[in-house]
C-alpha positions as CSV (number, residue, x, y, z in Angstrom):
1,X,223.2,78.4,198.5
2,X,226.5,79.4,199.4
3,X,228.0,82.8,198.4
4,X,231.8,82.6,196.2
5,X,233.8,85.6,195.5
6,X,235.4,85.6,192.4
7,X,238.9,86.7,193.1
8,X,240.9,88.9,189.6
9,X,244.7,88.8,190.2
10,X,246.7,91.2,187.5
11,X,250.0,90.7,187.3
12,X,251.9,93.9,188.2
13,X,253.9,95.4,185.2
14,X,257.3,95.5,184.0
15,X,259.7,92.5,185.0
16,X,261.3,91.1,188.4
17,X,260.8,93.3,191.2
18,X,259.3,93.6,194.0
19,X,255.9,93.3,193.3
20,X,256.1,90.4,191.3
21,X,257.5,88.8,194.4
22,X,254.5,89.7,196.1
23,X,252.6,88.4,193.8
24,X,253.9,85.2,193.5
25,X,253.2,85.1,197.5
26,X,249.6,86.4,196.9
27,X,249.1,83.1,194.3
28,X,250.2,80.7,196.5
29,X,247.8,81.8,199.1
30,X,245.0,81.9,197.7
31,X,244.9,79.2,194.9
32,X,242.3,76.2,195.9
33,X,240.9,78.3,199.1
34,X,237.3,77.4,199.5
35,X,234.7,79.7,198.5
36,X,237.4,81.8,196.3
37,X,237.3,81.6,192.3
38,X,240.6,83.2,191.5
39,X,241.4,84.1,188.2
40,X,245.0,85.0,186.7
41,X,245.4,87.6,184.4
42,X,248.6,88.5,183.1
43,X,246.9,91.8,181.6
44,X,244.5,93.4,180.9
45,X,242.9,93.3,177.4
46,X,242.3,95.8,174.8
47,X,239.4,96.9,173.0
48,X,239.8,95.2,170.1
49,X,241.5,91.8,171.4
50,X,239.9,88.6,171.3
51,X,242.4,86.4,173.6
52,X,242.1,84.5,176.3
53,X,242.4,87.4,178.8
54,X,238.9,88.6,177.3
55,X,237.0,85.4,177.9
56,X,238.3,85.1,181.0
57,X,237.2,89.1,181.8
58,X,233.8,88.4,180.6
59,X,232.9,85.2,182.6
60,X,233.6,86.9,185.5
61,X,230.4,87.9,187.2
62,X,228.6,88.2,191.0
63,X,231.2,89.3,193.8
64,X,234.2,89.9,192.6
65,X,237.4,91.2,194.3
66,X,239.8,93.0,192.2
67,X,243.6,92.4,193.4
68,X,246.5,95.5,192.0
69,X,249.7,96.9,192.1
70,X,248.1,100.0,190.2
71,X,246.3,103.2,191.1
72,X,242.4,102.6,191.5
73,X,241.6,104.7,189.0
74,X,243.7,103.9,186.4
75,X,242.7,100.3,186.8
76,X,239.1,101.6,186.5
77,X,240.2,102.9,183.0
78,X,241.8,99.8,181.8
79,X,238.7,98.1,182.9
80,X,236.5,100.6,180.8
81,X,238.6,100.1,177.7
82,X,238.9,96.2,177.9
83,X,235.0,96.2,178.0
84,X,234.3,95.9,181.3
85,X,233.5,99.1,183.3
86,X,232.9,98.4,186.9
87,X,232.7,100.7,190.1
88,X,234.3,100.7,193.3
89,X,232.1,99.0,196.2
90,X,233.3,100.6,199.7
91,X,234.8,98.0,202.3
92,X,237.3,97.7,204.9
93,X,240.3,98.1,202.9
94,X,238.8,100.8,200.6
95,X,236.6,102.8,202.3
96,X,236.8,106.0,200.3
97,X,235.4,104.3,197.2
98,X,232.2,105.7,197.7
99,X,233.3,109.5,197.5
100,X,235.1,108.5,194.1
101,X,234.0,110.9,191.2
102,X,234.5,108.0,189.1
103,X,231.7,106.1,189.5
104,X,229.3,109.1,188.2
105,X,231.1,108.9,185.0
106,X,230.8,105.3,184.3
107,X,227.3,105.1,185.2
108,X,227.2,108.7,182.4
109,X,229.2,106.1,180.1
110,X,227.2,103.4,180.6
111,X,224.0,104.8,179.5
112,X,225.3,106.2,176.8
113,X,227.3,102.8,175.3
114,X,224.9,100.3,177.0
115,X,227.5,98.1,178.1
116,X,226.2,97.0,182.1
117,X,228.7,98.2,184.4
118,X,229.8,95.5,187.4
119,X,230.7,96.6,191.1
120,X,233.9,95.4,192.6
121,X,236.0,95.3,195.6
122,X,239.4,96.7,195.4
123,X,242.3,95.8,196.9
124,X,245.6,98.0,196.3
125,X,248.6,95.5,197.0
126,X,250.9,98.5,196.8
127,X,250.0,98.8,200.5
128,X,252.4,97.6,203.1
129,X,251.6,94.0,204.7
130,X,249.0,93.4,201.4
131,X,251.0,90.6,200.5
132,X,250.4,88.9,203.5
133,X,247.1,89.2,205.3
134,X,245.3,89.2,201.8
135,X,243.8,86.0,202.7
136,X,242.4,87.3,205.9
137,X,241.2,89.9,204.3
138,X,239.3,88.1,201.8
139,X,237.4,85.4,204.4
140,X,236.5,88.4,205.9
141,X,235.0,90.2,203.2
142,X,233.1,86.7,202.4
143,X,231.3,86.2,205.1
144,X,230.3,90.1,205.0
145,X,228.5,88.4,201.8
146,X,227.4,85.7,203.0
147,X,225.9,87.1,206.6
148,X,222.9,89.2,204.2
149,X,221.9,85.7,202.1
150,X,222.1,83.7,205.8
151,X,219.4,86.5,207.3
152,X,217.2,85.8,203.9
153,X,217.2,82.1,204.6
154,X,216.6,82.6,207.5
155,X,213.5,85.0,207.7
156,X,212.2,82.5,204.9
157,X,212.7,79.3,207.0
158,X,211.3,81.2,210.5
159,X,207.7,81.0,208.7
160,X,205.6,78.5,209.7
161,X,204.6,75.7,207.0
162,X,200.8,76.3,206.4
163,X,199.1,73.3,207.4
164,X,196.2,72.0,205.6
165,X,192.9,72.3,207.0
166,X,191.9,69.3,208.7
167,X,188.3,67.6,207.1
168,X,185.3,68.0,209.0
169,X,183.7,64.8,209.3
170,X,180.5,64.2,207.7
171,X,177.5,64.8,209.7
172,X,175.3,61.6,209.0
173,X,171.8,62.4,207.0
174,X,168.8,60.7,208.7
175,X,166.9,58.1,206.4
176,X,163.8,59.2,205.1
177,X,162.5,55.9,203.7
178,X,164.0,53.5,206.0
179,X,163.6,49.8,205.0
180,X,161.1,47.7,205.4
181,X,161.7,44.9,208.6
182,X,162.5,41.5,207.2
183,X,160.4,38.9,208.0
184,X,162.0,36.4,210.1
185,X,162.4,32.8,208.0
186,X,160.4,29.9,208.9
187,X,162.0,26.9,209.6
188,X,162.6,23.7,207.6
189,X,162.0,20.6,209.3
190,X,165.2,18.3,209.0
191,X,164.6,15.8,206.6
192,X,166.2,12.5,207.9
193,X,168.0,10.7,204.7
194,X,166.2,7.7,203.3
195,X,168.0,4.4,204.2
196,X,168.7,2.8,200.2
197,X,166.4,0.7,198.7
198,X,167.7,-2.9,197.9
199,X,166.6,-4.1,194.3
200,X,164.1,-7.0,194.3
201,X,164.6,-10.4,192.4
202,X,162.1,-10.9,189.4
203,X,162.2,-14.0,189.1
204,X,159.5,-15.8,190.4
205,X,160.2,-19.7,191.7
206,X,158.7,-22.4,188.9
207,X,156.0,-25.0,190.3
208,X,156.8,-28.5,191.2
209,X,155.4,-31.2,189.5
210,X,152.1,-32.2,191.2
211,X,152.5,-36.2,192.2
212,X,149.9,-39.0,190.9
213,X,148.2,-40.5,193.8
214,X,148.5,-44.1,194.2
215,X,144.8,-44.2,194.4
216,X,144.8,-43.0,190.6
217,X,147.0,-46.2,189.5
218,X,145.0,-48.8,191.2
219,X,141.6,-47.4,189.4
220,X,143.6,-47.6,185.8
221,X,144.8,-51.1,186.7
222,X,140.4,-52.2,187.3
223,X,139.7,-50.4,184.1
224,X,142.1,-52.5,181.9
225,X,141.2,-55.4,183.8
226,X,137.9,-55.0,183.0
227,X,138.3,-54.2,179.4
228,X,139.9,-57.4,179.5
229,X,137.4,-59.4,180.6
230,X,135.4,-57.8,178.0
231,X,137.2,-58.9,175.2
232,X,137.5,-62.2,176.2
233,X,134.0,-62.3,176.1
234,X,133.1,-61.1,173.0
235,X,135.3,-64.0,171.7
236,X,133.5,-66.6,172.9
């Protein structure tokens, strides 16, 4: 994740002036820089007031870099009374913070009210050249913060990923009961397909008529001859 400052501007007192020049220099500057939150206060709050100046006091939070044409310490105060004790963190352009008495009476003050107290980075712009290498300043005082959360990432990305254990392949178990041999099939003779049957015919043939022989007819013809004969002679 990438380390912000949050960046608290307060508008120097009184009206026109020098100051106010320099800060309208240190506003153009440092509005829409990348990594900087800056936030415009045109001052600080009082115990009791519930403006804009207050909400904007109390979202403040992580890094932040205080910006001031005051005296450390009295901004220290104003901070206290407005609700929002903080201490002095030592850098570059405020290296005595450390030794400042101060910060043993806030933390006294602090455990006595329970308000947390925050830790900032000062920045007196009464100082000659303030105004203009305020920017500088800043970037480097950023990547102070950032170099500490690059070292975490990076001890915590130098570890190796654990890789899974591999699976040991199964050792096969010998059969105790192995199966019986199958008995080798015995072989079908090929049956050769029956040619079809053609239907037989019922119907039987009638007889033919059995002729008369001629030798029939001639012994009819002698018998009624004869009866003839007969006849004749019983008439006589």
């Amino acid at each position: 994740m990438a380390v912000r400052l949050n960046v608290l501007v307060l508008r120097p007192g009184g009206s026109g002036g020098r100051f106010h020049q320099q800060f309208d220099d240190v506003i153009g500057q440092l509005l829409g820089r990348p990594g900087l939150d800056v936030t415009l206060l045109e001052r600080l709050p009082s115990a009791d007031d519930t403006g804009t100046e207050r909400l904007a006091l109390e979202a403040l939070g992580g890094h932040i870099a205080c910006l001031a044409w005051s005296e450390p310490k009295d901004f220290q105060v104003e901070l206290s009374t407005a609700g929002k004790p903080m201490v002095r963190r030592p850098h570059q352009h405020d290296p005595a913070a450390s030794e400042d008495d101060s910060q043993a009476m806030l933390e006294k003050s602090s455990k006595e009210t329970g308000i947390p107290i925050g830790r900032m980075f000062y920045f007196d712009m009464r100082q000659d050249g303030a105004n203009t290498t305020i920017f500088a300043s800043l970037q480097e005082l950023l990547k102070t913060l950032q170099t500490p959360m690059f070292q975490i990432q990076s001890l915590g990305a130098s570890k190796p990923p654990t890789r899974p254990a591999s699976p040991k392949p199964a050792t096969p178990q010998p059969n105790v009961n192995p199966p019986a041999a199958s008995k080798p099939a015995t072989p079908q003779p090929a049956v050769s397909p029956k040619p079809p049957v053609s239907p037989k015919l019922t119907t039987q043939p009638q007889p033919s008529p059995m002729p008369i022989a001629a030798t029939d007819e001639d012994a009819v013809d002698e018998h009624l001859d004869r009866l003839v004969d007969e006849l004749d002679d019983l008439n006589l």
